[in-house]
C-alpha positions in Angstrom: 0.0 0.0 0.0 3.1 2.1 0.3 4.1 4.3 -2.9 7.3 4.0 -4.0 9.4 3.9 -7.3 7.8 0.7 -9.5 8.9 -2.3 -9.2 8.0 -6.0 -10.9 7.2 -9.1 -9.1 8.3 -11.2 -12.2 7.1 -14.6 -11.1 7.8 -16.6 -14.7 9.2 -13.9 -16.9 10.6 -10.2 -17.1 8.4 -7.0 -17.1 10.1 -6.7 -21.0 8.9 -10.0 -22.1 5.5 -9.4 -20.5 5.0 -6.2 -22.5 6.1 -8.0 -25.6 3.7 -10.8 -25.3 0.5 -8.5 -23.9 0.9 -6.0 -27.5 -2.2 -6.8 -28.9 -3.3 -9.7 -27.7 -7.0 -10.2 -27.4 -8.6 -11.8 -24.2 -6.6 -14.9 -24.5 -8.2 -16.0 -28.0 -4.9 -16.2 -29.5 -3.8 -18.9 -26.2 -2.0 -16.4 -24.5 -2.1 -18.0 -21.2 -1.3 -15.1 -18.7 -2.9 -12.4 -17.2 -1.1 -9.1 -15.9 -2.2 -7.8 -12.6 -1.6 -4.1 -11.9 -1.1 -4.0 -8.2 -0.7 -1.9 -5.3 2.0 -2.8 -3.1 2.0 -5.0 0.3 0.5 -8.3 -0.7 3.4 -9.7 -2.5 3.9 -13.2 -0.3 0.6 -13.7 -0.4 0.2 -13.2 -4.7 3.3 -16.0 -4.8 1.5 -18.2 -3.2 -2.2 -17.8 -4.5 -0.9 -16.8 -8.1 0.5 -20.0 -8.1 -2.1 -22.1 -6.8 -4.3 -20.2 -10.0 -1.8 -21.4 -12.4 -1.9 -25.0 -11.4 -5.7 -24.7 -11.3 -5.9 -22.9 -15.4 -2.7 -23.0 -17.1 -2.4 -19.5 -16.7 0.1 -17.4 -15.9 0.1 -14.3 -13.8 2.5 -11.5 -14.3 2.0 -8.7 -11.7 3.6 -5.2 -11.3 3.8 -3.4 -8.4 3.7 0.3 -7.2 1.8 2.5 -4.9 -1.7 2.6 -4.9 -1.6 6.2 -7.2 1.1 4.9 -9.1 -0.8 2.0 -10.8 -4.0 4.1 -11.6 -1.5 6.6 -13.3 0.4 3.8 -14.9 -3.1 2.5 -16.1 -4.5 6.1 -17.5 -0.8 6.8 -19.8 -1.3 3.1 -21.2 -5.2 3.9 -22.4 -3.9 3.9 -25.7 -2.2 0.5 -25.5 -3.3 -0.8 -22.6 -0.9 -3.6 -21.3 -3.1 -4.5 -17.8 -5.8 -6.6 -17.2 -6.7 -6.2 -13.2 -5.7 -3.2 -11.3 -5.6 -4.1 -7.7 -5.7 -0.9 -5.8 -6.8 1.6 -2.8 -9.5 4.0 -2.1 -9.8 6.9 -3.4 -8.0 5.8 -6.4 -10.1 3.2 -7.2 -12.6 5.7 -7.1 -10.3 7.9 -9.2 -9.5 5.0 -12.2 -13.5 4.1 -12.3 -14.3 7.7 -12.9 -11.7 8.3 -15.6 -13.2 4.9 -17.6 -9.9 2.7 -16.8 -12.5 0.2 -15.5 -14.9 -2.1 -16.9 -18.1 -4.1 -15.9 -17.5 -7.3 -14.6 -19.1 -9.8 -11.8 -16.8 -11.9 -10.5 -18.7 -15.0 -8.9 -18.7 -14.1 -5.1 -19.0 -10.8 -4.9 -22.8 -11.0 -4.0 -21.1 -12.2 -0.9 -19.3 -8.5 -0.5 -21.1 -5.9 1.0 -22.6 -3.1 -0.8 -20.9 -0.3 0.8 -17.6 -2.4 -0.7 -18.5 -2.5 -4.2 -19.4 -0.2 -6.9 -23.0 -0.1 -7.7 -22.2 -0.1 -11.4 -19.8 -3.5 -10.7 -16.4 -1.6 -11.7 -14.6 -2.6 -8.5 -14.9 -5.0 -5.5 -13.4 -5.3 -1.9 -11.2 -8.2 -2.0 -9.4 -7.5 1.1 -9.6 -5.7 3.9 -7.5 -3.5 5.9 -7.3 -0.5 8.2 -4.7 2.4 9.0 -3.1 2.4 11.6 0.3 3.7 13.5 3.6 2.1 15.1 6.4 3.0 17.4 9.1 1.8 18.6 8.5 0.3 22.4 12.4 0.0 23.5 12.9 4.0 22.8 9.6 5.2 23.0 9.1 5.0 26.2 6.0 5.3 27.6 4.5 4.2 24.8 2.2 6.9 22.7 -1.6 6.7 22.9 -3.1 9.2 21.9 -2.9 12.2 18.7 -1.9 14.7 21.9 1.5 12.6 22.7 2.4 12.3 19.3 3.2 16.7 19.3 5.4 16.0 22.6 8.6 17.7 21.9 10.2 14.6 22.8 9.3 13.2 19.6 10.9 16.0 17.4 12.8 15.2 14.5 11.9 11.4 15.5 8.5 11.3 14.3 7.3 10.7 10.4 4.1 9.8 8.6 4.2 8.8 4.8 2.8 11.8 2.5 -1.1 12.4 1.6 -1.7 12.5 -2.1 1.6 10.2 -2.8 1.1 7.0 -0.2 -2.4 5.4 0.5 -1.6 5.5 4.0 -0.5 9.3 4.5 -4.1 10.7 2.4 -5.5 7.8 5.0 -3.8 10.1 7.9 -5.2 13.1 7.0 -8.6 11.9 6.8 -8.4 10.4 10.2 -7.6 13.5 11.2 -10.7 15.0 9.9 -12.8 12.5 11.4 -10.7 13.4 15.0 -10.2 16.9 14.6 -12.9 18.4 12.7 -11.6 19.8 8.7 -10.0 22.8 10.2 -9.2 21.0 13.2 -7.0 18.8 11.2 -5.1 21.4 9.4 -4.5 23.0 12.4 -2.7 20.0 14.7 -1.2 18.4 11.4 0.1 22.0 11.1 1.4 21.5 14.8 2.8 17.7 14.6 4.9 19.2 11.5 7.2 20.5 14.3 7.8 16.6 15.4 7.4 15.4 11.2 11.2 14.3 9.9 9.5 15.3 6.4 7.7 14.1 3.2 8.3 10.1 2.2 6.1 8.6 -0.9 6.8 5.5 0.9 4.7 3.9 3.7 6.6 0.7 3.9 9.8 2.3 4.1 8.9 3.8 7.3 8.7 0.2 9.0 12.5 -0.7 9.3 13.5 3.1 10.4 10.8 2.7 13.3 12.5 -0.8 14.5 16.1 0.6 14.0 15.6 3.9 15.9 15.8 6.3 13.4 12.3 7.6 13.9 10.2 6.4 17.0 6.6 6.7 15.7 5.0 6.2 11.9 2.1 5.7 10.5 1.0 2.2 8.8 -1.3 0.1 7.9 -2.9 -2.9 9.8 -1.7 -5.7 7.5 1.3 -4.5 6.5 2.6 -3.9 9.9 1.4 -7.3 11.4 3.3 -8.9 8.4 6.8 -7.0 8.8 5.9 -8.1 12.9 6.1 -12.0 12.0 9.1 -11.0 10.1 11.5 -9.0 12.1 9.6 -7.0 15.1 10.9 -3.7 16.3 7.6 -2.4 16.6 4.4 -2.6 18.1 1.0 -0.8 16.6 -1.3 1.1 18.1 -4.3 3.3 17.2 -3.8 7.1 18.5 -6.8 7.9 20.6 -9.1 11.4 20.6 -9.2 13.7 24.0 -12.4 11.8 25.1 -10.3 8.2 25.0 -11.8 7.3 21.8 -10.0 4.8 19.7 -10.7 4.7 15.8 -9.4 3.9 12.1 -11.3 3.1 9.2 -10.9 0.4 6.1 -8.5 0.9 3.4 -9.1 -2.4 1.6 -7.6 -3.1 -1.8 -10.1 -3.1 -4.5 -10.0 -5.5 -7.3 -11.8 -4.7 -10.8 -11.1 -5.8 -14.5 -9.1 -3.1 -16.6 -10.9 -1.7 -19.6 -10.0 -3.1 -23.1 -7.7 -5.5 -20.7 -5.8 -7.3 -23.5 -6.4 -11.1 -21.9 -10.4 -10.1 -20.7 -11.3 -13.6 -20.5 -7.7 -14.5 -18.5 -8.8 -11.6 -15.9 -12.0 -12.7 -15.5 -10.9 -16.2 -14.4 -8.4 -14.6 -11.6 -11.2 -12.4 -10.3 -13.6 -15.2 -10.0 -10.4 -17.2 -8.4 -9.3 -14.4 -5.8 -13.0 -13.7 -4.8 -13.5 -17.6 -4.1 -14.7 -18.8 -0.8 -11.4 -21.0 -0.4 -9.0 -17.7 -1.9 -11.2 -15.0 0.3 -10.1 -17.8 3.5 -6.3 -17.7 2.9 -6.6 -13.2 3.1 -5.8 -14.2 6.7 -2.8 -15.9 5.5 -1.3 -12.0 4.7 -3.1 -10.3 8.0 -5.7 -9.1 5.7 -9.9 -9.4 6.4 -11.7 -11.8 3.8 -13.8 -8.8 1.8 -17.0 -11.5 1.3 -19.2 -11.4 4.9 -19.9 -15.1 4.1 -16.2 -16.3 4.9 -14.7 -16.2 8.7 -11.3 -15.6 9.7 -9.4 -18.2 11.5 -6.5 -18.9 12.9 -3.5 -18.0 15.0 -3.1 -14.8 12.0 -6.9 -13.5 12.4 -6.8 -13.9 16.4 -3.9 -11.2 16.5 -5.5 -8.7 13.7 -9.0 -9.1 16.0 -6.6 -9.1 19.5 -4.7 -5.6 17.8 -8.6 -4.1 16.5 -9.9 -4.6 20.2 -11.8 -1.6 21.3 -11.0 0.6 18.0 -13.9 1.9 16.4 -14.6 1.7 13.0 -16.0 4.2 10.8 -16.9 4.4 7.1 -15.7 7.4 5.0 -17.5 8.5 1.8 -15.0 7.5 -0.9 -16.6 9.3 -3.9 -17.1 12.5 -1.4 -13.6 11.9 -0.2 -12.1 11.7 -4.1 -14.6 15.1 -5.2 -12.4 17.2 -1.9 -9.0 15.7 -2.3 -7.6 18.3 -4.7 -8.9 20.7 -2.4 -7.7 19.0 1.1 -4.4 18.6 -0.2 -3.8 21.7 -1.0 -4.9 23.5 2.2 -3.2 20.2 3.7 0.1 21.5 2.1 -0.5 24.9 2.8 -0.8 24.1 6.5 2.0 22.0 7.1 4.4 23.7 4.2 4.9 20.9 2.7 
């Protein structure tokens, strides 16, 4: 979910040879057996591992390039003319973003009855496939007590050691700001963000970058997200999450899932269609749990040692719903009273 300079999960063949073989090709009628995935970033151990069990299951292939979740859309938009991808796998509001600038087509992947409305688009452009939610870490050897609420986090203590990934360039930083809205108010939020800047190291496109300079020292608090942060956790540690809380105790965060939808004049339509009815499967939507994500359909259950942690780190944090389309009509607008706040 972090945004950072592309970069290709190859898993049978180079991003050049992909290119080569997608010119042209129409939705697999020539035999063309793959299907390129446009993809934000943070769910590469688990595409291995499911894009693998699809290519045993069809024959097919599944080439997938990865970027932030802005990147891709943009990526997506300059290739209209030729379009090389067939799924883009992305966040809210650019999901939002790529339906409304006709990147996306109809499709109806079987299962997604299964997802709820408020995580679909009514006219079946784009579909929850898994869930996640924002979130924030630190560093519990240095920062000491730990943070726990949006007033700690302007402590002077945290000066220069403090840093939350960009709005408008990561997922995760426009998801800060709007939790900062739904803390603080619209004004409200300008005004602390506009305060924390005192703490902020600075701007970074990257969200996932953030992770190892938390658990080295460098900076003692970041923000996150859910499933990423769990994931690097099992990993390597160095960090704990938490969820900042309001001046009344509240805890809160909201979903950022990644959205899945099938790619407009995708060059292998029927290939895509396949791995969207494969990744919204009951038995795919059960593994989600497998990357710390939330199956999207209602219908499947998390289980195991994975889902008991996300629901142990999610007790007693609200969740709210934002207005995505509302959210993507303001963000030109937020941003740029955002930057004018913060001077950045």
């Amino acid at each position: 979910m972090r945004i950072r300079k592309a970069t290709v999960v190859a898993l049978v063949a180079t991003l050049a040879g992909l290119l080569s073989a997608c010119g042209g090709t129409a939705g697999g009628a020539s035999g063309d057996q793959t299907v390129t995935v446009y993809t934000a970033d943070g769910l590469e151990d688990w595409y291995n591992a499911r894009f693998a069990e699809f290519k045993q299951q069809t024959g097919i292939t599944v080439q997938a390039v990865t970027a932030g979740s802005a990147e891709v859309v943009s990526r997506v938009g300059k290739e209209k003319a030729n379009t090389q991808a067939d799924v883009l796998v992305t966040l809210p509001p650019f999901v939002q973003q790529a339906a409304k600038e006709g990147l996306l087509a109809t499709s109806a992947p079987k299962g997604v009855d299964q997802v709820p409305a408020a995580q679909k688009d009514p006219q079946g452009r784009y579909y929850a496939l898994m869930n996640n939610y924002l979130s924030f870490i630190y560093n519990p050897q240095q920062a000491n007590p730990a943070p726990k609420s949006w007033n700690d986090l302007l402590d002077p203590k945290y000066k220069g050691k403090l840093q939350y990934s960009t709005p408008g360039e990561a997922g995760d930083g426009t998801a800060v700001l709007l939790q900062a809205q739904h803390v603080f108010g619209d004004q409200g939020a300008l005004e602390y963000l506009g305060k924390l800047q005192a703490n902020n190291v600075g701007p970074s496109s990257s969200t996932g970058k953030l992770q190892p300079k938390v658990a080295k020292g460098e900076v003692l608090v970041a923000n996150g997200d859910l499933q990423m942060n769990l994931a690097e956790i099992d990993k390597s540690g160095g960090f704990s999450v938490f969820f900042p809380a309001d001046a009344q105790g509240k805890r809160s965060t909201f979903a950022l899932p990644y959205f899945a939808g099938l790619v407009n004049n995708a060059p292998h339509s029927d290939n895509a269609r396949k791995l969207l009815d494969f990744l919204f499967s009951p038995e795919t939507q059960a593994k989600a749990s497998d990357a710390y994500g939330i199956p999207a359909r209602s219908d499947v259950k998390p289980q195991g040692p994975k889902a008991e942690k996300i629901t142990a780190a999610m007790s007693g944090v609200d969740i709210w719903t934002p207005d995505w389309n509302s959210v993507l009509g303001r963000l030109d607008a937020d941003l740029a009273a955002y930057r004018k706040a913060t001077g950045q």
